[in-house]
C-alpha positions in Angstrom: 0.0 0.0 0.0 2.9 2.3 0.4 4.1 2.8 -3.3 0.4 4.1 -4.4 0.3 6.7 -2.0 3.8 7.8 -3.4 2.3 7.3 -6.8 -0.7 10.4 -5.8 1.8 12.4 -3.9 4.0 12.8 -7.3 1.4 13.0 -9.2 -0.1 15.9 -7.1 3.0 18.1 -7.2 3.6 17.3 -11.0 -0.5 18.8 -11.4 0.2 21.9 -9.4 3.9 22.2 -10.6 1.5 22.9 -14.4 -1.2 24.6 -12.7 1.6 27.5 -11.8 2.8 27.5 -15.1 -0.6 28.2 -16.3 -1.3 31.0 -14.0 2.1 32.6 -14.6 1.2 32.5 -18.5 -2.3 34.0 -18.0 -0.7 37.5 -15.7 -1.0 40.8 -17.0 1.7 42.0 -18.9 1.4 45.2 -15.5 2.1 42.7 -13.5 5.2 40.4 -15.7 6.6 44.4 -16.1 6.6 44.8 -12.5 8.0 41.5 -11.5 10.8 41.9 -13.9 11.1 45.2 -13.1 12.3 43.9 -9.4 15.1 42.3 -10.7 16.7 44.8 -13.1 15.6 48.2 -13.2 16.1 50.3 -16.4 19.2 51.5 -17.8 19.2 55.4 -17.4 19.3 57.7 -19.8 22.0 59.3 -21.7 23.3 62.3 -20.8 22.6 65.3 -23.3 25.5 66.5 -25.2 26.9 69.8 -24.0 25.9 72.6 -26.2 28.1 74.2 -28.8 30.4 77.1 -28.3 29.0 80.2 -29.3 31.4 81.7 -32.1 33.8 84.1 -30.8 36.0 86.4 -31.8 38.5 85.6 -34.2 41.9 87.0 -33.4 44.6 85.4 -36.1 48.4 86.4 -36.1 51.3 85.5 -38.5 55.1 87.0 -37.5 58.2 86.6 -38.4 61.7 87.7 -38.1 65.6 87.1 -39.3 68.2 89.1 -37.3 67.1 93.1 -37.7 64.3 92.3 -40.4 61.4 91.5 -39.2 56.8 91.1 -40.8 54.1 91.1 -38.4 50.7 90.7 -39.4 47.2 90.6 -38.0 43.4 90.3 -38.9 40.6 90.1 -36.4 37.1 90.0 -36.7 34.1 89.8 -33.8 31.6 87.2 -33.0 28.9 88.7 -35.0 31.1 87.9 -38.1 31.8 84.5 -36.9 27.9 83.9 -36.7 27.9 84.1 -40.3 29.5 81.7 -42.4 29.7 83.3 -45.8 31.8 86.3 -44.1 33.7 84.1 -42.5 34.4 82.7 -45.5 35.1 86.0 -47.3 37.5 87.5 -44.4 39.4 84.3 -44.3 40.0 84.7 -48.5 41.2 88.0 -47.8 42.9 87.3 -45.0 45.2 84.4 -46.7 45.6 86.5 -49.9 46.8 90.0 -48.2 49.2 87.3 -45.9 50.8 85.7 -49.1 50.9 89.2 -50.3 53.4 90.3 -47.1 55.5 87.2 -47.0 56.9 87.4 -51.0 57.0 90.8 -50.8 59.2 90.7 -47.4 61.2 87.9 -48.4 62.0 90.0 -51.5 63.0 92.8 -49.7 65.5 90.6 -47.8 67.0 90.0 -50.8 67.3 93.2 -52.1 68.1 95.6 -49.1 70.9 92.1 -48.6 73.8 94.4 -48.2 72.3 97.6 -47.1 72.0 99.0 -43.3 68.1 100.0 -43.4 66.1 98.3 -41.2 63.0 100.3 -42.3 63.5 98.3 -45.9 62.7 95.3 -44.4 60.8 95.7 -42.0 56.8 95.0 -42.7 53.2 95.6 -40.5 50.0 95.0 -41.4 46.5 94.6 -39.1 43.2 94.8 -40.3 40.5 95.4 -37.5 36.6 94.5 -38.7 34.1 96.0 -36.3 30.2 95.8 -35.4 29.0 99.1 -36.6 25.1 98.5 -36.2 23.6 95.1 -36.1 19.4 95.8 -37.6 17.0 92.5 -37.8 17.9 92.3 -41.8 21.5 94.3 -42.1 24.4 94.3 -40.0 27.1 97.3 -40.7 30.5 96.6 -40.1 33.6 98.5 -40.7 37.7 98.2 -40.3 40.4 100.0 -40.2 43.4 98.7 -41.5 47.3 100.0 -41.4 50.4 98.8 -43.2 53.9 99.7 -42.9 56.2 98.7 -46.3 59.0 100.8 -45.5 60.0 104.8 -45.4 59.0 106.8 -42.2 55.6 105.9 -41.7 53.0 103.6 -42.2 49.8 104.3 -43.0 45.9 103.9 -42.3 42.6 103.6 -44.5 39.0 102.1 -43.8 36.4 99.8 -45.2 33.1 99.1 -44.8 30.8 96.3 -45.8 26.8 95.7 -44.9 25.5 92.1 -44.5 22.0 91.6 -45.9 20.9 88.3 -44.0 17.7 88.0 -46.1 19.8 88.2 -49.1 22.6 86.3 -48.1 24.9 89.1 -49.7 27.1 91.5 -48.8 28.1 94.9 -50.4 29.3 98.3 -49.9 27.0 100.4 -48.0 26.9 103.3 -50.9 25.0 100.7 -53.1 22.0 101.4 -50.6 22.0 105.1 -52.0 20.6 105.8 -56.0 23.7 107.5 -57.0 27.0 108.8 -56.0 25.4 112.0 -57.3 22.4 111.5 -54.7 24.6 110.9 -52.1 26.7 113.8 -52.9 23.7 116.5 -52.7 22.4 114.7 -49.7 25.5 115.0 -47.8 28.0 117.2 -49.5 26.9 120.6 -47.5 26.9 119.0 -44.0 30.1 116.7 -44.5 32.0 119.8 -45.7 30.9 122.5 -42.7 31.8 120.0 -39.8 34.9 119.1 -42.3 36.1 122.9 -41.9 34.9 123.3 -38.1 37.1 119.8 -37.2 40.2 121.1 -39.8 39.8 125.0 -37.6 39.9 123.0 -34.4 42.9 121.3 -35.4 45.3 123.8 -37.1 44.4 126.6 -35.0 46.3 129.6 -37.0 47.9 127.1 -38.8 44.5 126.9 -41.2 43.7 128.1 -44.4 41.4 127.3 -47.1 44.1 128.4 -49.5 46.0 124.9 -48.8 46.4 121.6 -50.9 43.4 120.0 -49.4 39.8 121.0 -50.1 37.0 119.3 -49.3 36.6 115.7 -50.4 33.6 114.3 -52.3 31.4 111.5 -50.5 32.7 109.3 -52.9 36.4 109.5 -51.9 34.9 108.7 -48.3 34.2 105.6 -45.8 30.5 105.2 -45.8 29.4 103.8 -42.2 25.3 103.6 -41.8 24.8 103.6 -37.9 21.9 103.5 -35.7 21.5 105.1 -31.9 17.6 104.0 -32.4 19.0 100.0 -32.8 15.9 99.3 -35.2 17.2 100.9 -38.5 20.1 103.3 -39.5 19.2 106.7 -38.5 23.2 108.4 -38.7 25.9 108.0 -41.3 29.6 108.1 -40.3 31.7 109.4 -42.7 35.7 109.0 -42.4 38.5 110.5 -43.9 41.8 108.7 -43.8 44.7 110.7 -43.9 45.6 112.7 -47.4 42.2 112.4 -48.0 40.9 115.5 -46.1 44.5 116.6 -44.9 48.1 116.2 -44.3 49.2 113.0 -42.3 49.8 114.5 -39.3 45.9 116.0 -39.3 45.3 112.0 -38.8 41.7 110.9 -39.5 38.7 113.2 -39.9 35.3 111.3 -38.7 32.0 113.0 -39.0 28.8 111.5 -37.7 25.5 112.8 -39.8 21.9 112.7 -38.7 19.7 110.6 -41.6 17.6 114.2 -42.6 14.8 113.9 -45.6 17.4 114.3 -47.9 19.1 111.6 -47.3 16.0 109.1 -47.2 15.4 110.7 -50.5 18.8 109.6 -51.5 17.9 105.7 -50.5 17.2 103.3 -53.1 13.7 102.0 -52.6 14.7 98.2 -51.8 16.5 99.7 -49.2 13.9 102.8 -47.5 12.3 100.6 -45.1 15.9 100.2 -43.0 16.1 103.7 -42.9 14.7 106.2 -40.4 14.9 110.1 -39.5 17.2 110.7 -36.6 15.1 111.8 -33.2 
């Protein structure tokens, strides 16, 4: 009588052996997710990638030197400029090409000044500074002022200017916002030429005459700079003069700030009138 009663006993654990099975099969899938879920949680999440650097400004250097001789050269630009990719793009063309420029023409002057003692003749300088002049919603105004020394006493300085038309993608020099050099000229010409005199009188003191080699120069010989104090559309023109241009060297630079008048909006090309404004 013993080995049946083994018989049931294995026979009832195989039965409810199967009968877990079955129930396990038939639970939720909230409940298999929680069950599993207590013996491996989830992996965590990755980590977001830090963001990227903002673009800065762009500061490049080249020197050189051999025994007195000696080149330095620098172009710089600010972040704005580094925000935009085509001017990046166009500085960094003219940036190689004036550098190449400097280097033959140094190395030839090494050649040729060999035997001389004139450490002017090969010596060479050249920085170009690009600036934020007004930065509108469509346009931003930049301008630089550049200086090279290739010898002789002195060195010398000059400007540029460039607007960047972000709808346009394009960039161009801030006179082809204005119908005509004529336009511009009868806008401006009176105005540019009074605070031209009242800055050269300031200067020379007794030393000025109108009777001397320079008169005043036409807007077209000029730096063009649109500005805004308003910062929501150019409502002043800068206007520089490098030196020759208005006067001798040592007269340095003459910079004149206009208000934009009705004249001068008259003066706008009509693609262009809605980033103007009178100045308040």
């Amino acid at each position: 009588m013993i080995v049946p009663e083994m018989f049931h006993v294995k026979h009832f654990a195989s039965a409810a052996a199967v009968l877990g099975l079955l129930l396990a099969g038939c639970s939720s899938p909230e409940a298999t997710a929680s069950e599993a879920g207590t013996v491996q949680s989830a992996a965590p999440a990755a980590p977001a990638p830090p963001p990227a650097p903002a673009p800065g400004e762009v500061a490049f250097t080249d020197n050189a030197s051999k025994g007195e001789a000696g080149r330095e050269f620098s172009y710089t630009w600010p972040a704005k400029v580094s925000a935009v990719p085509q001017l990046v793009e166009r500085f960094t063309a003219e940036r190689d090409k004036l550098l190449a420029e400097q280097k033959a023409e140094w190395e030839q002057s090494l050649v040729e000044f060999a035997a001389d003692d004139c450490g002017g003749c090969v010596n060479r300088d050249f920085q170009k500074t690009w600036e934020v002049v007004a930065d509108l919603p469509r346009f931003l105004s930049l301008s630089a002022s550049f200086y090279v020394y290739s010898g002789g006493a002195h060195g010398n300085g000059a400007y540029d200017a460039l607007v960047w038309d972000r709808e346009a993608k394009a960039a161009f020099d801030p006179k082809a916002m204005f119908r005509s050099a004529d336009a511009l000229q009868a806008a401006l010409g009176d105005p540019w030429c009074k605070a031209l005199k009242a800055e050269r009188m300031k200067r020379m003191g007794e030393d000025y005459s109108e009777d001397g080699i320079f008169t005043c120069p036409p807007i077209s010989d000029l730096t063009l700079l649109p500005g805004s104090a308003g910062k929501t559309a150019f409502d002043r023109i800068g206007l520089l003069a490098a030196p020759y241009v208005a006067g001798s060297y040592a007269e340095g630079t003459y910079e004149v700030t206009l208000p934009v008048t009705p004249a001068v909006l008259a003066a706008v090309r009509p693609e262009y009138r809605a980033a103007f404004a009178l100045a308040k």
